[in-house]
Structures are given as structure tokens and as C-alpha cells.
C-alpha positions in Angstrom: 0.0 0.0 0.0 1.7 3.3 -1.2 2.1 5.8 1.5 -0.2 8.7 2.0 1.9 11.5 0.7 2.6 8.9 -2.0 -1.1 8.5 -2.7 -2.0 12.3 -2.4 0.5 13.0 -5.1 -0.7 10.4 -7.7 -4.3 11.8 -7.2 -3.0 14.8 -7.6 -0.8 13.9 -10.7 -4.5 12.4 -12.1 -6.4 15.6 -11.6 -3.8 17.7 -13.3 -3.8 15.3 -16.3 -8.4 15.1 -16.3 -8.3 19.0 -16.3 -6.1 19.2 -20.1 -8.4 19.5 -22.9 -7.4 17.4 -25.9 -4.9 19.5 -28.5 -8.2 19.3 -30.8 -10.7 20.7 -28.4 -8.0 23.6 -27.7 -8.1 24.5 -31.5 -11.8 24.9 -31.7 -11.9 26.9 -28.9 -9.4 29.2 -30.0 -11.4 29.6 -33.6 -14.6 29.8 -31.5 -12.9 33.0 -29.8 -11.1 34.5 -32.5 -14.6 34.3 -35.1 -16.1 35.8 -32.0 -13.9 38.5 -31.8 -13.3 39.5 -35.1 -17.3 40.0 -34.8 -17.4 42.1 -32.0 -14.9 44.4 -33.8 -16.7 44.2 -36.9 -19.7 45.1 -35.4 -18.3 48.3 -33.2 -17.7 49.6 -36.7 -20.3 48.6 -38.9 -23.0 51.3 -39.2 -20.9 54.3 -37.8 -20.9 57.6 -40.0 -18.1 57.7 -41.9 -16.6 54.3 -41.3 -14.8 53.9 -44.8 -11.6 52.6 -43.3 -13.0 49.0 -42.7 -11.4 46.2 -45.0 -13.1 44.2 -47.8 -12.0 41.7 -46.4 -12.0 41.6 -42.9 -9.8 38.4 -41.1 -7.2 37.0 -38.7 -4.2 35.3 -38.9 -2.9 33.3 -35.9 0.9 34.1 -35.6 2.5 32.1 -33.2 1.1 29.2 -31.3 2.2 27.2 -28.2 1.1 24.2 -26.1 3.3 24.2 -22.9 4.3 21.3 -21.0 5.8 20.7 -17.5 4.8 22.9 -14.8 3.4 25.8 -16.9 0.6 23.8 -18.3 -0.3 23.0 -15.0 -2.3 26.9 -15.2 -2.0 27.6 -18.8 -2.0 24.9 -21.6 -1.6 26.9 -24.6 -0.8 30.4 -26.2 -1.9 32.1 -29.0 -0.6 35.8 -31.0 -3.0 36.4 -33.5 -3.0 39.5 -35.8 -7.1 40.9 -36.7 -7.2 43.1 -40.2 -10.0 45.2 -40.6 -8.7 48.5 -41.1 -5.8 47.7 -44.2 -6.6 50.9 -45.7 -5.5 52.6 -42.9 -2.6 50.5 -42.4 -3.4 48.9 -39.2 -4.6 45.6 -37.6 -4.7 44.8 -34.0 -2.9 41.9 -32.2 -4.2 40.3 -29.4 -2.8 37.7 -27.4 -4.5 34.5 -25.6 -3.7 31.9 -23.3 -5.6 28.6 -22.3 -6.6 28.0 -18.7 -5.8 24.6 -17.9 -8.2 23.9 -15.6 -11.0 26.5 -16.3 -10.7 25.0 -20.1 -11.4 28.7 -22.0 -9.2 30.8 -23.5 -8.5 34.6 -21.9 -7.4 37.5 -23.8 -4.9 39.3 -22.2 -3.2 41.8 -24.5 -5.0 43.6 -27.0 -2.7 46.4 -29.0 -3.5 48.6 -31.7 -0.4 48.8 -34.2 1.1 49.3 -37.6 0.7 46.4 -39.9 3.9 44.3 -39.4 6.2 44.2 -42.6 6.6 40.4 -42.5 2.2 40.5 -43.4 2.3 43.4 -45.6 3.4 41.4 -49.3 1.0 38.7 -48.7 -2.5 41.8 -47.7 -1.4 42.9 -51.1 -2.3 40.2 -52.9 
């Protein structure tokens, strides 16, 4: 019989592992908040007077993307840097950066900044 502090540990170890979502159900939730955002900002635009600035063709491009492992997945699983353009014309998009809680299984916005259109997106807008 394993000792208590033995036992408390693997249960412990088991709980961490039940709370991860699967890499799949991280994925849909992070295009279930990014459509959902890209709406909300589309929408705070839409039917404003003179609201020209707002792109054809409004859309986001996930930048960078990270599960963790180890101790840090223990609060956050995963990360996300995702660039929203919807006002090209003006040359500007917004990035906004998420991370997964582990064990409230939803992604969180944490940073959202308002910025220049990065050079390394601006060739591939044009087309």
C-alpha cells in the first residue's frame, strides 16, 4: 500500500492530467474566440458615419502558437498571437494575445494592441 503522501501525489498527478483539454478541443476553442472577436470588432464599426476605413475583407491570422508542458501547463496549456485586419486601408490591424486555462478550459485575452501592420504580413495583404 503506497504511503499517504505517495497517494495524495498520484491523485494529484491524475487531476492535473483530467483538467487538459485534448490539442483538438484547444483549437476549436481558439477559432470559437477568435470568429467571436473578429465580430465584435466588426460590429463596433459597422453602421458608424463615416466608417470607410473597414477592410473588404476583414480576417485574422494566428501568428504564433504554443502548447506548454511541464509545470506551466499546470495553469496555462496553450498560447496564441493572433494578428485581426480590418482597417488595411489605414494601415493597421490589431494583435491580441490568448492563453488557455488549464483547468477552467477557456481561452483569456490578455493583450490587445493597436499597431502598424507588421512588414513580415504586408506582401502577402497585397495580394
Amino acid at each position: 500500500m503506497p504511503s499517504p503522501g505517495r497517494f495524495l501525489f498520484l491523485v494529484f498527478a491524475l487531476v492535473l492530467v483530467a483538467c487538459k483539454s485534448s490539442p483538438d478541443v484547444v483549437q476549436i476553442r481558439l477559432n470559437d474566440i477568435l470568429q467571436s472577436d473578429l465580430d465584435y470588432i466588426l460590429n463596433e464599426f459597422r453602421g458608424k458615419p463615416g466608417m470607410k476605413a473597414l477592410s473588404a475583407n476583414p480576417h485574422y491570422v494566428i501568428d504564433e502558437f504554443k502548447e506548454f508542458q511541464g509545470d506551466t501547463s499546470r495553469v496555462f496549456q496553450a498560447y496564441a498571437s493572433v494578428y485581426f485586419f480590418y482597417l488595411e486601408s489605414l494601415g493597421l490591424c490589431q494583435n491580441r494575445k490568448y492563453r488557455y486555462r488549464t483547468t477552467a478550459k477557456i481561452w483569456e485575452r490578455y493583450e490587445v494592441k493597436l499597431l502598424h501592420i507588421p512588414d513580415k504580413f504586408l506582401g502577402k495583404l497585397e495580394n
